[in-house]
C-alpha positions as CSV (number, residue, x, y, z in Angstrom):
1,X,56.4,4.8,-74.3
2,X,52.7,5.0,-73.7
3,X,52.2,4.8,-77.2
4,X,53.7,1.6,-77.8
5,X,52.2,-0.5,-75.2
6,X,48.5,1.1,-76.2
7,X,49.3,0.8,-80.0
8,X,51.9,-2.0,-81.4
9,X,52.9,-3.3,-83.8
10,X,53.8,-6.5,-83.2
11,X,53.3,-9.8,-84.9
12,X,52.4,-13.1,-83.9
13,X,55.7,-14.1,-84.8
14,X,58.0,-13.4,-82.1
15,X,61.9,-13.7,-82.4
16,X,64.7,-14.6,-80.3
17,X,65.6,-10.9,-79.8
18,X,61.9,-9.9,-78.4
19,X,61.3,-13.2,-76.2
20,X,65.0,-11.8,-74.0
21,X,63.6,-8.0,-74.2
22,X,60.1,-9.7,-72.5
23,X,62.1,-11.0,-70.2
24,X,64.5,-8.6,-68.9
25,X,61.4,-6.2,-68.8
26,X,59.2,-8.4,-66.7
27,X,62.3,-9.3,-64.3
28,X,63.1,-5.4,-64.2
29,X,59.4,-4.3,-63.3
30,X,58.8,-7.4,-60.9
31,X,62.2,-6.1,-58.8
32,X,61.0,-2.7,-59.1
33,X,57.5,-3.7,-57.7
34,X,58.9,-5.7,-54.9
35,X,61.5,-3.2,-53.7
36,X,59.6,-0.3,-54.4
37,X,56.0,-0.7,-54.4
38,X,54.8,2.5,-54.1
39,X,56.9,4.5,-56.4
40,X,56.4,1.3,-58.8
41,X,52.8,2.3,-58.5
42,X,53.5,5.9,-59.3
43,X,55.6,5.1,-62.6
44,X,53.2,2.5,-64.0
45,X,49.9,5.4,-63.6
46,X,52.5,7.4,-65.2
47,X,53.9,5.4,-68.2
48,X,50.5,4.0,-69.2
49,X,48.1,7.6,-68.6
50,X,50.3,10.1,-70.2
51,X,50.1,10.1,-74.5
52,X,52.1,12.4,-76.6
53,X,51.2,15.7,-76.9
54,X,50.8,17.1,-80.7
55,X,50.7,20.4,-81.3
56,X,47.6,22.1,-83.5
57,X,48.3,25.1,-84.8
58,X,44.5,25.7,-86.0
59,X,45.8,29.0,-87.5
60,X,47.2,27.1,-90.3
61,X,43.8,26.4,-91.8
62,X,41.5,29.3,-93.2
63,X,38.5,29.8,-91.6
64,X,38.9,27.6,-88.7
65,X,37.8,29.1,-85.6
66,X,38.5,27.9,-82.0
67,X,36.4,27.8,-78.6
68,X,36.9,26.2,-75.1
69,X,34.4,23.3,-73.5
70,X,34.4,23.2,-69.6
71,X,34.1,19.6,-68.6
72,X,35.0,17.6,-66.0
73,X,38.0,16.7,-67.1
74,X,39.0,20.4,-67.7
75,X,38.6,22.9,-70.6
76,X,38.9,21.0,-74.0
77,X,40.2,22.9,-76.5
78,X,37.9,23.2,-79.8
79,X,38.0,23.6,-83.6
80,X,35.5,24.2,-86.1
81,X,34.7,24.6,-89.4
82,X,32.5,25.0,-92.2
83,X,28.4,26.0,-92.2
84,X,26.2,23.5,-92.2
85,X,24.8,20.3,-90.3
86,X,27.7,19.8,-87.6
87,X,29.6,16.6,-87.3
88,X,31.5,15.9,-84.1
89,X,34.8,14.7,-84.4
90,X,36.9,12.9,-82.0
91,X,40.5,11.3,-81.8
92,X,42.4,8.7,-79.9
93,X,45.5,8.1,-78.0
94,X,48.4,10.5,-79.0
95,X,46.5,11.9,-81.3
96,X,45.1,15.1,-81.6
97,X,42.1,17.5,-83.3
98,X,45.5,18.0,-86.1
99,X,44.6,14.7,-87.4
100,X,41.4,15.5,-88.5
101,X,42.1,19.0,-90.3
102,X,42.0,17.5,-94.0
103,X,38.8,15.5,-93.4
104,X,38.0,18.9,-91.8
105,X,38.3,20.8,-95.1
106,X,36.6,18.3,-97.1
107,X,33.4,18.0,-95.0
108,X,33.2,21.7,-94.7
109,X,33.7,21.9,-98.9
110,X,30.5,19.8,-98.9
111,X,28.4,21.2,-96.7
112,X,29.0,20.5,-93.2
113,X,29.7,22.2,-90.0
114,X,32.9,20.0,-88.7
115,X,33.8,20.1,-85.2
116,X,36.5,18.6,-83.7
117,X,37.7,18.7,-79.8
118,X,41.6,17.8,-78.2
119,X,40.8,14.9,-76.0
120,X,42.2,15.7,-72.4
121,X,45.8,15.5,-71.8
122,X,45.8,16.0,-76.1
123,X,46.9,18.8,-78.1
124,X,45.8,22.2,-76.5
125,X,43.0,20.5,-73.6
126,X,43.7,20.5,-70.0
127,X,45.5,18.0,-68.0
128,X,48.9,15.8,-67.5
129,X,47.2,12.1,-67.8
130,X,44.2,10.5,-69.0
131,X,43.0,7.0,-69.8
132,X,39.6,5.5,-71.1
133,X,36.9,6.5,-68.9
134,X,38.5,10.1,-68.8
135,X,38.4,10.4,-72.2
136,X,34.5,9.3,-72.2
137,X,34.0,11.9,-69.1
138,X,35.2,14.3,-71.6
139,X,32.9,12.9,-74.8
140,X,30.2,12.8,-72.0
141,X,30.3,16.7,-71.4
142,X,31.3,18.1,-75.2
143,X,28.3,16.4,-76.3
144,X,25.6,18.0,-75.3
145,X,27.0,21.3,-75.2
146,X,27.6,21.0,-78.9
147,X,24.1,19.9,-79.3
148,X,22.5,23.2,-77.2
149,X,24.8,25.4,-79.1
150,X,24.7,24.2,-83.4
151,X,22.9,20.8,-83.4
152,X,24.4,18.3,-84.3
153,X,23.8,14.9,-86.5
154,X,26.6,12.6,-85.6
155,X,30.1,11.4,-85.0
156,X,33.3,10.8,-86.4
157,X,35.9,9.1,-84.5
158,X,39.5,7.6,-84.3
159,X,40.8,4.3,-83.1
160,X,40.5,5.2,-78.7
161,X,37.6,8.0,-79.6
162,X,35.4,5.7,-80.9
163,X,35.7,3.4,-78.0
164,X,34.9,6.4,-75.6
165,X,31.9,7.0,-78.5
166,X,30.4,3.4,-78.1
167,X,30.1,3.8,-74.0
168,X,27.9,6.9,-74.4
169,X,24.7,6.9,-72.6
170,X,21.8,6.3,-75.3
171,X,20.4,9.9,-74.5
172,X,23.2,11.6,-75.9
173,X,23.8,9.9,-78.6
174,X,19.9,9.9,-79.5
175,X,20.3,6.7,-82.1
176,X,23.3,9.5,-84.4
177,X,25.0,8.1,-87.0
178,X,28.4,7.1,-85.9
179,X,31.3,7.0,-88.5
180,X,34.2,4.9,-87.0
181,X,38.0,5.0,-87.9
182,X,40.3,2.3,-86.8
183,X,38.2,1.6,-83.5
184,X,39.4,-1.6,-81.3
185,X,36.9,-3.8,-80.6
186,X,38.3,-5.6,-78.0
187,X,39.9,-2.7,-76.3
188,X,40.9,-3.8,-72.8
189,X,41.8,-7.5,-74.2
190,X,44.1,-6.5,-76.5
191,X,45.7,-3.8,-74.2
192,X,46.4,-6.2,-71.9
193,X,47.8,-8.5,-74.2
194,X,49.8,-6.1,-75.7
195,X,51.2,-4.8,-72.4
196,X,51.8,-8.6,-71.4
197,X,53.6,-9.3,-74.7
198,X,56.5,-6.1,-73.6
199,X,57.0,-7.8,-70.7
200,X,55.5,-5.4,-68.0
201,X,54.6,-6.7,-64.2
202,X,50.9,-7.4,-64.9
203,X,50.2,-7.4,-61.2
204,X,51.6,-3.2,-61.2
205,X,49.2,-3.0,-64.0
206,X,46.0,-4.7,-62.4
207,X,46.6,-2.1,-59.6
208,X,46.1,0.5,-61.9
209,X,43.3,-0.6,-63.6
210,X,41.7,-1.1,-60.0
211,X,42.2,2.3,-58.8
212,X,41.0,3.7,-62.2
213,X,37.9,1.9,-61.9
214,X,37.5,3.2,-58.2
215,X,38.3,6.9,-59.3
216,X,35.6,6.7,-61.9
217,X,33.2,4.3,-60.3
218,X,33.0,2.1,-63.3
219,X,33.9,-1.6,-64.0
220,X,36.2,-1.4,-66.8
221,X,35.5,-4.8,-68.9
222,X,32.0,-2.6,-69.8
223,X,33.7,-0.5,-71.5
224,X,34.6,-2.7,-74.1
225,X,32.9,-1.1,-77.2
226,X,32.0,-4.5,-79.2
227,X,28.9,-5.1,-76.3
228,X,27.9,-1.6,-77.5
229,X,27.9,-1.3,-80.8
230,X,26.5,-4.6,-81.4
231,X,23.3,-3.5,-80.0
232,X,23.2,0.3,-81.0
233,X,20.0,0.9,-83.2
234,X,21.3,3.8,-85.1
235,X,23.4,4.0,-88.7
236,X,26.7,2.9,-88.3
237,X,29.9,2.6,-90.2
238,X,32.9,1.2,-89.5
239,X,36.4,2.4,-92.0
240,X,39.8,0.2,-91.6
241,X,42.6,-0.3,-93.8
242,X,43.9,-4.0,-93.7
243,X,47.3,-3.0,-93.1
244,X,47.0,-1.0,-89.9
245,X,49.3,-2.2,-87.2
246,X,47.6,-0.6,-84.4
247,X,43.8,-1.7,-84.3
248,X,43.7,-5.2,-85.5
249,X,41.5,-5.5,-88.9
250,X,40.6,-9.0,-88.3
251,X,39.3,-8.1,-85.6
252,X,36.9,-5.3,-87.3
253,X,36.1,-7.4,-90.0
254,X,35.4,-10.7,-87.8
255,X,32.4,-7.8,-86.1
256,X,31.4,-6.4,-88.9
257,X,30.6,-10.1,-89.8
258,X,28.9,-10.6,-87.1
259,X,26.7,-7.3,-87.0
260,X,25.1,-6.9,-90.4
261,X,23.8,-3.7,-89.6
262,X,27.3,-2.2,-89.2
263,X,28.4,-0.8,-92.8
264,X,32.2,-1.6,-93.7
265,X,34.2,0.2,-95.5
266,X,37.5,-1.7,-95.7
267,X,41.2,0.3,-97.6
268,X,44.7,-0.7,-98.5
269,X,47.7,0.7,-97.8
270,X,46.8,3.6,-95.5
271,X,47.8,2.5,-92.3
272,X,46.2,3.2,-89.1
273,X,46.4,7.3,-89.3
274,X,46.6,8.1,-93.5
275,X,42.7,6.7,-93.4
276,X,41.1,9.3,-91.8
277,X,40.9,11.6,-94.4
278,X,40.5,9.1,-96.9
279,X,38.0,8.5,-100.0
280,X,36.4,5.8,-97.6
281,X,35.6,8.0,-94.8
282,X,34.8,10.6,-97.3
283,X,32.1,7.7,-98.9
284,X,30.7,6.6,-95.4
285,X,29.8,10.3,-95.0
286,X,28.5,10.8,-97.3
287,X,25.9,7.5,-96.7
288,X,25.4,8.2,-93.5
289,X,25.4,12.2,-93.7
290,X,22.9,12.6,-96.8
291,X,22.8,16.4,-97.1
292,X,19.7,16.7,-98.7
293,X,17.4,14.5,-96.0
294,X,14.8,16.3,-93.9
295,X,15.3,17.9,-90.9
296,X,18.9,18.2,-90.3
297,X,20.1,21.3,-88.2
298,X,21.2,23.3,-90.4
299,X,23.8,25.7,-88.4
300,X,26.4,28.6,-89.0
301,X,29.8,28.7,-87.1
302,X,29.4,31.7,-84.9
């Protein structure tokens, strides 16, 4: 359920049938909320903190070792692959490090060290529930560990993971290039839209949002990633395929407008999840990655 209210797909053209569903929902959550405020409390931090969880199975792919992170948001689970410069790999909502296996392979074909990392709550990491600033908590911690232990030279990220990518601190991301897939730009406007469009007591969810920001000591509408990236100084790329349903493209290419400096990389027919191993990604890599410029770490898996 999560996973629709984070990620839908629906239009701008709403029907009879969705307008009563709206509704009903909003009139069902609004009773709920009155009548039962605290357990209303407890089923909305529930509903809207706890993704799907995909399983891995990193055994599958030959040559693909595994290792654990301590962070504060538990132990992430870990995958690598590949000798080389390391690339840093991280997912988004309901995904997992699973998604990233192809482009995996390829990178460590040409050259690279791949890493990638199960976001908390995801695949084989610690915890029942998570959200945005637990997922950058997470980012926050794998970071520089990855850096002390095989260098590193940059990201690659997924739709939520590269919204958790553009509220890290400039020291750990040192000015890396950042390959994006899918990202959403306007992250917290178009969740709330989204939930507001299925019809869910916006007041249970304003709650939530508030006790999330006290948790984390954070004000939420800063983590918006557009703010960011539009003033990070180091290479960036941004791949989308115009017929995602999840991240709006629009949106992305409205930005990339914008921002000059950001390098687009625009597909068809891939969808929001088919992209990431794609010939795009592959290309922006490949820009951004050069394997033959000075001074790259070069670094074994061990």
């Amino acid at each position: 359920m999560s996973n629709q209210i984070y990620f839908s797909n629906s239009s701008n053209r709403w029907n009879f049938r969705q307008q009563i569903l709206r509704l009903s929902t909003l009139a069902a959550t609004s009773v709920y909320g009155w009548l039962l405020p605290r357990k209303a409390s407890q089923t909305t931090r529930k509903l809207l903190t706890t993704p799907v969880r995909l399983p891995t199975h990193p055994e599958q792919i030959p040559g693909m070792k595994t290792f654990d992170l301590e962070t504060r948001e538990g132990q992430m689970q870990c995958y690598r692959l590949g000798y080389g410069p390391t690339l840093l790999l991280a997912h988004g909502w309901s995904g997992s490090s699973r998604q990233f296996f192809g482009l995996m392979q390829i990178l460590a074909k040409q050259g690279y060290q791949a890493i990638a990392f199960d976001q908390p709550a995801h695949g084989a990491s610690d915890g029942d529930s998570t959200h945005l600033p637990s997922f950058i908590h997470a980012l926050e911690d794998v970071i520089p560990q990855i850096q002390k232990r095989f260098g590193l030279i940059g990201l690659i990220t997924h739709s939520m993971g590269g919204v958790a990518a553009a509220n890290m601190p400039q020291h750990l991301l040192n000015n890396h290039p950042i390959v994006m897939i899918a990202p959403v730009i306007h992250f917290f406007d178009q969740f709330r839209s989204l939930l507001w469009k299925s019809g869910y007591n916006m007041r249970l969810f304003d709650n939530l949002l508030q006790d999330i920001a006290q948790e984390y000591e954070v004000h939420l509408p800063d983590l918006n990633p557009g703010r960011h990236l539009a003033s990070y100084a180091g290479p960036l790329a941004i791949v989308h395929d115009t017929s995602d349903r999840f991240a709006p493209f629009d949106d992305n290419a409205a930005f990339v407008k914008a921002h000059p400096h950001i390098q687009f990389y625009p597909t068809q027919g891939l969808g929001h999840n088919r992209v990431i191993d794609s010939e795009a990604v592959v290309q922006a890599v490949q820009q951004l990655f050069p394997l033959g410029t000075a001074n790259l770490p070069l670094t074994a898996s061990r």
